[in-house]
Backbone and ligand atoms as CSV (ligand in chain L), in Angstrom:
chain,resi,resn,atom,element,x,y,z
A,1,UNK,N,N,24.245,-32.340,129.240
A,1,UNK,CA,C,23.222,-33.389,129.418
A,1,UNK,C,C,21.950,-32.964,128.688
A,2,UNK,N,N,21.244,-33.647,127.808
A,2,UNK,CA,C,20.281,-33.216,126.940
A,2,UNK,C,C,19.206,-33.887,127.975
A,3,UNK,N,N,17.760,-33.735,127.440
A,3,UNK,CA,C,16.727,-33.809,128.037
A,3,UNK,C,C,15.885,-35.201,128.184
A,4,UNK,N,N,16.936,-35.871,127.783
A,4,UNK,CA,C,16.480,-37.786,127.602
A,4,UNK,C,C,17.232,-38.033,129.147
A,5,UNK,N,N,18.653,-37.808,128.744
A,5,UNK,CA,C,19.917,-37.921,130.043
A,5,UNK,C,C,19.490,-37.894,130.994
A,6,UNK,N,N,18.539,-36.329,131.186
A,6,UNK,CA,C,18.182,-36.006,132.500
A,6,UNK,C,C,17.333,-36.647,133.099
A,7,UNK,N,N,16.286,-36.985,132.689
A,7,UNK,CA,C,14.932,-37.643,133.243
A,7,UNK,C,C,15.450,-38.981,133.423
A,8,UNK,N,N,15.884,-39.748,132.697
A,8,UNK,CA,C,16.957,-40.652,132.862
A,8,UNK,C,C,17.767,-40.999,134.325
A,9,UNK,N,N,18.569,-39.715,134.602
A,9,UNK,CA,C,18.942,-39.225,135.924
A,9,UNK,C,C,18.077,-39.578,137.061
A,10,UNK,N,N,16.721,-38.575,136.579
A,10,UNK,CA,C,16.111,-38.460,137.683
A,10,UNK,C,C,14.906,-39.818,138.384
A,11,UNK,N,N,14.805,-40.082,137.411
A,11,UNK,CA,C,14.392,-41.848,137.585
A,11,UNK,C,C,15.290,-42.811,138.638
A,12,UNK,N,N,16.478,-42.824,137.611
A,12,UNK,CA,C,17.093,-43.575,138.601
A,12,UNK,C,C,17.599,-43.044,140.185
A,13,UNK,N,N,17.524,-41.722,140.153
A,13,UNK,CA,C,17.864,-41.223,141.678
A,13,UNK,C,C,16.589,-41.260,142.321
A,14,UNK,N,N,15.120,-41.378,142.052
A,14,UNK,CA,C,13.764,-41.647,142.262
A,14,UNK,C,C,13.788,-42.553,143.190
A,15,UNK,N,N,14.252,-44.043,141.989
A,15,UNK,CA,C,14.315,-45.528,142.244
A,15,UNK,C,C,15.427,-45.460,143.555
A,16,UNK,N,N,16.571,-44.631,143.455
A,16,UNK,CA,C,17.632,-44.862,144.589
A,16,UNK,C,C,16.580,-44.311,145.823
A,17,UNK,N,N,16.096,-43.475,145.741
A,17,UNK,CA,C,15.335,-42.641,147.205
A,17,UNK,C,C,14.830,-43.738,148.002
A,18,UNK,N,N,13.898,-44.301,147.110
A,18,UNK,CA,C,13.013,-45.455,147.179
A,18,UNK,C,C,13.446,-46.293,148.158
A,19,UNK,N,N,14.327,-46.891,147.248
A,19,UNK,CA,C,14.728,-48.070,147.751
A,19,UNK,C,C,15.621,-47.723,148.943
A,20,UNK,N,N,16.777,-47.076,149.140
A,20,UNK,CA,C,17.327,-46.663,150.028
A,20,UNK,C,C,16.566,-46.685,151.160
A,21,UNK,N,N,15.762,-45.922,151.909
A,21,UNK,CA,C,15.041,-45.183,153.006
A,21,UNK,C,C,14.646,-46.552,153.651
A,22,UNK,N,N,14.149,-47.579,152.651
A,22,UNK,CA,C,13.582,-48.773,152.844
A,22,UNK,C,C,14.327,-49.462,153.917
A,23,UNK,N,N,15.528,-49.733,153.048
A,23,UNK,CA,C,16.896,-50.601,153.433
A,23,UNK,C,C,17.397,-50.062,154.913
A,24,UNK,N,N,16.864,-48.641,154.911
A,24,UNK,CA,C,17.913,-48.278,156.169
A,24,UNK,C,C,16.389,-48.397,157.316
A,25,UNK,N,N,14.969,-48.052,157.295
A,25,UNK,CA,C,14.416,-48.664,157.926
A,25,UNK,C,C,14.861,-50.388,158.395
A,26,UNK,N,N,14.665,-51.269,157.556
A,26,UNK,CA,C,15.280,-52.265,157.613
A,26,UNK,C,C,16.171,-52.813,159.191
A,27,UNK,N,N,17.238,-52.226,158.808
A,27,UNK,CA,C,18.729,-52.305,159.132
A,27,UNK,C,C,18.417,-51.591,160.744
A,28,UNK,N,N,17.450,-50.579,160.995
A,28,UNK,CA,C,17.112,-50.013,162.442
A,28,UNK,C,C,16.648,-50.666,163.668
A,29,UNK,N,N,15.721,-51.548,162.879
A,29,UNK,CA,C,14.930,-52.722,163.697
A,29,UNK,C,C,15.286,-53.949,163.801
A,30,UNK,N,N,16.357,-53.929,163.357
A,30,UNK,CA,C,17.275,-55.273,163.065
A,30,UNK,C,C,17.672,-55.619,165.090
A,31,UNK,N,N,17.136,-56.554,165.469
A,31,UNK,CA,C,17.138,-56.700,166.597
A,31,UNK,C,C,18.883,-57.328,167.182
A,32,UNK,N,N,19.665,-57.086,168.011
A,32,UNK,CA,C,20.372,-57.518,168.875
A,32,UNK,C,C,20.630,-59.016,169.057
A,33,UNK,N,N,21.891,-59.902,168.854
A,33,UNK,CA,C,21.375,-61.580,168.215
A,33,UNK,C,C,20.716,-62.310,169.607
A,34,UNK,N,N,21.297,-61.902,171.010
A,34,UNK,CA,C,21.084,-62.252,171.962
A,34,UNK,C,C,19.529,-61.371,172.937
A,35,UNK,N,N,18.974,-60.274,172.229
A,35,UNK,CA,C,18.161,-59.516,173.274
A,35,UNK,C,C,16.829,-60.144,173.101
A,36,UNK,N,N,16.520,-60.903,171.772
A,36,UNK,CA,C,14.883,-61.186,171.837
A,36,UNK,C,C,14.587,-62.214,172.855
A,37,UNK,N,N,16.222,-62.910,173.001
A,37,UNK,CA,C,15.194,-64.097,174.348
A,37,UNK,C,C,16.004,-63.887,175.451
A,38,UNK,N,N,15.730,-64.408,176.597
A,38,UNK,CA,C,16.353,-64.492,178.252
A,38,UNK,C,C,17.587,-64.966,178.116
A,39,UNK,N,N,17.940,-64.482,178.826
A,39,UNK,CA,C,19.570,-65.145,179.036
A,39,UNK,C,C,19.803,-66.173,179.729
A,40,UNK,N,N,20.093,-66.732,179.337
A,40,UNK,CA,C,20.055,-68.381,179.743
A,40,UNK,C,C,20.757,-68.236,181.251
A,41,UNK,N,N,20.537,-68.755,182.126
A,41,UNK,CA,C,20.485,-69.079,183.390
A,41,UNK,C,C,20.586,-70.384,183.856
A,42,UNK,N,N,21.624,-70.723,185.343
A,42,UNK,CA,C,20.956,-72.581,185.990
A,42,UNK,C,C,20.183,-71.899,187.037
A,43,UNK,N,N,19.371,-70.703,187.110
A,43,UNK,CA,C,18.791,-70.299,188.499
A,43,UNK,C,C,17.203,-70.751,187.988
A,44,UNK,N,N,16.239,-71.591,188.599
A,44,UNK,CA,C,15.177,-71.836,188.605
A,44,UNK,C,C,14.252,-71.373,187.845
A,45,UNK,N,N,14.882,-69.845,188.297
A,45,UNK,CA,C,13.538,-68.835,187.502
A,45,UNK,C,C,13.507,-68.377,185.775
A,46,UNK,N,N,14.653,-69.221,185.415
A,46,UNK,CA,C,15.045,-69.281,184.363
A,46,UNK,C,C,13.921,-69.480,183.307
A,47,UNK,N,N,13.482,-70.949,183.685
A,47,UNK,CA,C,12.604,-71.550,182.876
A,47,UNK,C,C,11.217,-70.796,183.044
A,48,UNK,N,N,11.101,-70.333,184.382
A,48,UNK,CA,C,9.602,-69.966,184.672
A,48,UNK,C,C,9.565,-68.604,184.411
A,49,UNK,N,N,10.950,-67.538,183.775
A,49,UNK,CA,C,10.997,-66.716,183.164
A,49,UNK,C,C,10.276,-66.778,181.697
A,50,UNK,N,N,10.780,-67.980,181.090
A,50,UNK,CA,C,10.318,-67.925,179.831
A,50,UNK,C,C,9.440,-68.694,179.278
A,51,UNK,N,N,8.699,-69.610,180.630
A,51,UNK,CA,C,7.201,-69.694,180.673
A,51,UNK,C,C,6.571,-68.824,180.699
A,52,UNK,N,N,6.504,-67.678,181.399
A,52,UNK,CA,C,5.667,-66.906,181.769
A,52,UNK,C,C,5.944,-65.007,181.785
A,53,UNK,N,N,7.300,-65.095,180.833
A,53,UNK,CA,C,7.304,-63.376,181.024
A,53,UNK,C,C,7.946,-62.950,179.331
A,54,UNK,N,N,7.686,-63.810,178.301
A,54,UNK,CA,C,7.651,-63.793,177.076
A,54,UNK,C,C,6.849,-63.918,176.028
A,55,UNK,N,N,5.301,-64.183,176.353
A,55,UNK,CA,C,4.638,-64.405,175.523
A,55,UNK,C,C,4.104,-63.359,175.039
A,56,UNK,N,N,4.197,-62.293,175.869
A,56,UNK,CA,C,3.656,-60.502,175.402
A,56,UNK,C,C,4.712,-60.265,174.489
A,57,UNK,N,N,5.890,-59.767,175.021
A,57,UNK,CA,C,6.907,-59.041,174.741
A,57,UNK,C,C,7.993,-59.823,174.192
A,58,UNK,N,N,9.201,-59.076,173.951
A,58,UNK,CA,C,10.309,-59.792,173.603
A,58,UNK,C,C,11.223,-59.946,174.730
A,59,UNK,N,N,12.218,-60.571,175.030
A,59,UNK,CA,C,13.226,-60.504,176.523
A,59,UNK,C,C,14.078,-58.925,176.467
A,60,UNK,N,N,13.651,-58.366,175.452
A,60,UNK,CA,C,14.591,-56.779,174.814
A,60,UNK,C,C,14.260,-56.265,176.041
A,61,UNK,N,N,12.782,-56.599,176.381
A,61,UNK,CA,C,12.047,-55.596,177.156
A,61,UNK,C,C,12.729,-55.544,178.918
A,62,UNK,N,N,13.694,-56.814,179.363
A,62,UNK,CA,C,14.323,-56.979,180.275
A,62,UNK,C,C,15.733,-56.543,179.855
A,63,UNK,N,N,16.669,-56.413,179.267
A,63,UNK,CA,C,17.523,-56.097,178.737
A,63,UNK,C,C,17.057,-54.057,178.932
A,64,UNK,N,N,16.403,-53.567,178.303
A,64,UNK,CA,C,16.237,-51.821,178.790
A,64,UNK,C,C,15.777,-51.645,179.629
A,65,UNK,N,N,15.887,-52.676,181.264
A,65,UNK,CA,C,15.467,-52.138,182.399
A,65,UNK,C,C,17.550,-51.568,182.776
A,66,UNK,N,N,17.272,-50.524,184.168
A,66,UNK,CA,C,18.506,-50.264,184.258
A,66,UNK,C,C,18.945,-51.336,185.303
A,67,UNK,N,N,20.082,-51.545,184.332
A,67,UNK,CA,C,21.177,-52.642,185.430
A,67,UNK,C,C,21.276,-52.576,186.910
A,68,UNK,N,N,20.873,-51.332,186.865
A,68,UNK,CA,C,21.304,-51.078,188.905
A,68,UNK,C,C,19.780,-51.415,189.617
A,69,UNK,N,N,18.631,-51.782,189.008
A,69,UNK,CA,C,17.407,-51.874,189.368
A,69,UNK,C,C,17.605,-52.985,190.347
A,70,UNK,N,N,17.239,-52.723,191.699
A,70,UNK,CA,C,17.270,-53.828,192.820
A,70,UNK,C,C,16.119,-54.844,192.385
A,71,UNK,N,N,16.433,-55.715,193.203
A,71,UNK,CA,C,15.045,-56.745,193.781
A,71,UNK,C,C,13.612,-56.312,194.087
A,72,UNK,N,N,13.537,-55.448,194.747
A,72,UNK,CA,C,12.074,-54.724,194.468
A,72,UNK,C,C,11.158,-54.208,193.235
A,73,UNK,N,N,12.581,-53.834,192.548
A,73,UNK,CA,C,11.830,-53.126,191.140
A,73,UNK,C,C,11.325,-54.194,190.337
A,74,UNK,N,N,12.010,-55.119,190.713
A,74,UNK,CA,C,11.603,-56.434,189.537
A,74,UNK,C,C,10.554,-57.107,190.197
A,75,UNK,N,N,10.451,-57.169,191.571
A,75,UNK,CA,C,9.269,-57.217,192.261
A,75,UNK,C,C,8.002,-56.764,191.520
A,76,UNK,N,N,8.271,-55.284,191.890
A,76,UNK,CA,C,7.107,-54.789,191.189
A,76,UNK,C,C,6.682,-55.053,189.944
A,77,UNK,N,N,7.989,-55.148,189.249
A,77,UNK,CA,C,7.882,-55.246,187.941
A,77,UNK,C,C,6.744,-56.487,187.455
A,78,UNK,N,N,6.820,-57.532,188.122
A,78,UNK,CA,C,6.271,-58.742,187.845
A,78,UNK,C,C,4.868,-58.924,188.293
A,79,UNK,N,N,5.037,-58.442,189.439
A,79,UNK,CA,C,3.374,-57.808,189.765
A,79,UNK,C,C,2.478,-57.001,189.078
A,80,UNK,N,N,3.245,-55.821,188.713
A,80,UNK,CA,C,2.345,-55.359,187.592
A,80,UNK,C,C,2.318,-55.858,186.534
A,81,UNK,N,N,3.054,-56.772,185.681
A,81,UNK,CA,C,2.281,-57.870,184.713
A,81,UNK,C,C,1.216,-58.599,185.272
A,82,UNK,N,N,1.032,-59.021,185.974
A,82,UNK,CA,C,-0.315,-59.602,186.344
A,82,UNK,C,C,-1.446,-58.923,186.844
A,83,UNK,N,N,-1.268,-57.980,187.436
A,83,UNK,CA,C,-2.147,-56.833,187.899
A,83,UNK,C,C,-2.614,-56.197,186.389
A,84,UNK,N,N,-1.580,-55.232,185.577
A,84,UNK,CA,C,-2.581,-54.399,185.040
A,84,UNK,C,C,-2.201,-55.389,183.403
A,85,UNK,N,N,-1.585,-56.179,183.082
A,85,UNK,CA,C,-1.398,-56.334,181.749
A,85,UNK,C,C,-2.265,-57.865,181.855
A,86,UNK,N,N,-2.845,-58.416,183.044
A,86,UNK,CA,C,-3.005,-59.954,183.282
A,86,UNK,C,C,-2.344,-60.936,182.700
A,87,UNK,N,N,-0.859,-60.809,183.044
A,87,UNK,CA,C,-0.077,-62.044,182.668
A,87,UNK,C,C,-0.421,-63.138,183.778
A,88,UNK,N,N,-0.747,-64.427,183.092
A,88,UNK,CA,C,-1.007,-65.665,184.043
A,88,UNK,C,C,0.199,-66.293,184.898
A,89,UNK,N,N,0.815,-65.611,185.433
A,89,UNK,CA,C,1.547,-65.571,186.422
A,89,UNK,C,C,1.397,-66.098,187.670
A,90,UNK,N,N,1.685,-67.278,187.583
A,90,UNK,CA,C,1.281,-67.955,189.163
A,90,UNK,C,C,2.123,-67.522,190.440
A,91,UNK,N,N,1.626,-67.054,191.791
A,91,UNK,CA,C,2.015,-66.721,192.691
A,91,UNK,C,C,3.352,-66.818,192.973
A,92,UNK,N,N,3.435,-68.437,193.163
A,92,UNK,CA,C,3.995,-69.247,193.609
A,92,UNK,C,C,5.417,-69.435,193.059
A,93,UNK,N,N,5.435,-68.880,191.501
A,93,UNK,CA,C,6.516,-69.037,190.535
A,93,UNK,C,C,7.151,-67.164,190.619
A,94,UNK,N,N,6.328,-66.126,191.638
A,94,UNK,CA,C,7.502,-65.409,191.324
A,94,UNK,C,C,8.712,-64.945,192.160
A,95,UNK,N,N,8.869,-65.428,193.066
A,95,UNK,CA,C,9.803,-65.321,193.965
A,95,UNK,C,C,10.876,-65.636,192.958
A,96,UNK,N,N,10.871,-66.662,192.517
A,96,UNK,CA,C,12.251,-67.310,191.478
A,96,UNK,C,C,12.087,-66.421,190.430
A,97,UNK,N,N,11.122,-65.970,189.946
A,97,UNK,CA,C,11.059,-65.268,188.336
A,97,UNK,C,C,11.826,-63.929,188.486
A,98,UNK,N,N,11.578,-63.678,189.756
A,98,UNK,CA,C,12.259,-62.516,190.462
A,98,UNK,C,C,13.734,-61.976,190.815
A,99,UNK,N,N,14.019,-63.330,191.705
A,99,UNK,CA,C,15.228,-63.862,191.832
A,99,UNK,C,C,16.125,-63.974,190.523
A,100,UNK,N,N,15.755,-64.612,189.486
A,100,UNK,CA,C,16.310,-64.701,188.256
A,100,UNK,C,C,16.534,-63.231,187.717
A,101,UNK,N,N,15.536,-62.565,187.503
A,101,UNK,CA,C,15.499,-61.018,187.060
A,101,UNK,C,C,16.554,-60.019,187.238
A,102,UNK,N,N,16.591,-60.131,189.246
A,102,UNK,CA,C,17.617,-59.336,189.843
A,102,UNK,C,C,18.854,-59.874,189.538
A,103,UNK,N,N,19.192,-61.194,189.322
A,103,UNK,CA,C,20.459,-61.576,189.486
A,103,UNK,C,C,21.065,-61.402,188.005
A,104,UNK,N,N,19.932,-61.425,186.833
A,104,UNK,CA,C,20.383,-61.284,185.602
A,104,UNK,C,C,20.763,-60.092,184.968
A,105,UNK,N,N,18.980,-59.425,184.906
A,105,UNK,CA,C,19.034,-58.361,184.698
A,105,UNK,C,C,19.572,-56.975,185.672
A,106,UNK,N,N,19.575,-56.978,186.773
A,106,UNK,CA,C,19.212,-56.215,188.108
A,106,UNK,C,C,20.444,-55.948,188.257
A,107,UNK,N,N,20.696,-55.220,189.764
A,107,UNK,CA,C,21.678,-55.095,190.428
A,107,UNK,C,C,22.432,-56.023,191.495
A,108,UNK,N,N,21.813,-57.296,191.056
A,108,UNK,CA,C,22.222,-58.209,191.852
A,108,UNK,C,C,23.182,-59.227,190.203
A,109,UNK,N,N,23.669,-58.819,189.341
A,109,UNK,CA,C,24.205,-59.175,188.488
A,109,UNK,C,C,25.977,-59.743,188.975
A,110,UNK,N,N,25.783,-60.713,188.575
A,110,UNK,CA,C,27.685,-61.388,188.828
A,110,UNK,C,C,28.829,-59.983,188.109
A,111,UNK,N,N,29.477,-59.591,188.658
A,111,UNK,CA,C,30.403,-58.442,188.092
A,111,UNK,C,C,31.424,-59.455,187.456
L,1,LIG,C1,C,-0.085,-60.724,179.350
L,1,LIG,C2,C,1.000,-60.150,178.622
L,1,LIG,C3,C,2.306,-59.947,179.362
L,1,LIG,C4,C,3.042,-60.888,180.035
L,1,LIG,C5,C,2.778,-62.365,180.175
L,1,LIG,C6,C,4.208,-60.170,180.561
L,1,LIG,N1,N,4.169,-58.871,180.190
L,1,LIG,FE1,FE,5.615,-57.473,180.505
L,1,LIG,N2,N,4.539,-56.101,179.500
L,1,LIG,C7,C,3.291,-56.318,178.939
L,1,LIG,C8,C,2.826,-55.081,178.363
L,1,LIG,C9,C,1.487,-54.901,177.645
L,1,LIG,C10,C,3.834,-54.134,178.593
L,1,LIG,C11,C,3.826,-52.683,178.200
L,1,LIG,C12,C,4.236,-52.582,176.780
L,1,LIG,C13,C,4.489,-51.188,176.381
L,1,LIG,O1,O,4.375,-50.285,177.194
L,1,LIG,O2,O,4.857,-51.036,175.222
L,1,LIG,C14,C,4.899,-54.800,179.281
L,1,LIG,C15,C,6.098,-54.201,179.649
L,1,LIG,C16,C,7.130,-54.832,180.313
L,1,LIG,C17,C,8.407,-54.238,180.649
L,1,LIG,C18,C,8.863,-52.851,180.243
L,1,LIG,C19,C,8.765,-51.890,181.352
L,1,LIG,C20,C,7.377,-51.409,181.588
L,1,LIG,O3,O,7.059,-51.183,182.769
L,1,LIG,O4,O,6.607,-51.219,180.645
L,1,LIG,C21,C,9.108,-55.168,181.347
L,1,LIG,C22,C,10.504,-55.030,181.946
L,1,LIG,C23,C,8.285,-56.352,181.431
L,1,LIG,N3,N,7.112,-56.122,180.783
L,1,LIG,C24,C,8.668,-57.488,182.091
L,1,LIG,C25,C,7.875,-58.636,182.163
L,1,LIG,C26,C,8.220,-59.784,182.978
L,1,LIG,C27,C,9.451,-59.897,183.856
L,1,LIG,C28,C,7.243,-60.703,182.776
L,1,LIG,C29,C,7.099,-62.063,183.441
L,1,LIG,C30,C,6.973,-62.068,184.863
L,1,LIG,C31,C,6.280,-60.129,181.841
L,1,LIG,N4,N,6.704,-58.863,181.511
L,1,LIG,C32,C,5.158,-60.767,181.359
L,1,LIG,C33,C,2.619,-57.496,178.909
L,1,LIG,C34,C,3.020,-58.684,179.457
């Protein structure tokens, strides 16, 4: 390989680095087809899930709670959106937002 060849070489393995690293960033964050939104539900809290517990985050963020998480955790869970993150979360709507949570996400899930 003479000294044109090489640099030649090394260009194009440059351009491959490049571009590569890119592509596979890319391809990492490539989200799940079903995790960015709620899982569709006929339980009430369905809708008032995705009135009110999507406009921060993505639904991913219910999806990496653990499956075995009871009714309380999602309790809490929903409380502290309104407490420390001030999601406008009306009282009244989380019993169901809750209900929906445990039964979807939670340990209250259909086997
Ligand atoms: C006002 C904005 C806002 C709304 C509305 C909101 N959240 Fe969040 N949520 C946040 C923020 C901020 C975080 C923390 C993000 C982080 O740590 O990266 C978070 C985190 C979470 C997490 C991850 C676990 C954790 O404790 O950090 C879950 C689960 C979650 N939210 C569920 C909900 C649910 C359920 C609702 C609806 C009842 C909701 N969120 C509504 C802002 C919001």
């Amino acid at each position: 390989m003479n000294i044109k060849q090489f640099s030649l070489a090394a260009v194009v393995l440059a351009a491959a680095a490049l571009t590569h690293p890119a592509h596979a960033v890319v391809k990492t964050i490539e989200l799940p087809p079903d995790g960015a939104q709620l899982k569709p539900s006929p339980l009430p809290g369905y809708a008032k899930a995705q009135a009110n517990c999507v406009a921060c985050h993505s639904a991913e963020y219910m999806l990496y709670q653990p499956p075995t998480a009871p009714r309380g955790y999602w309790d809490a869970m929903v409380h502290r959106m309104k407490a420390v993150f001030k999601a406008p979360i009306d009282d009244a709507d989380m019993p169901a937002i809750v209900d929906y949570l445990a039964k979807t996400y939670g340990n209250e899930q259909a086997k």
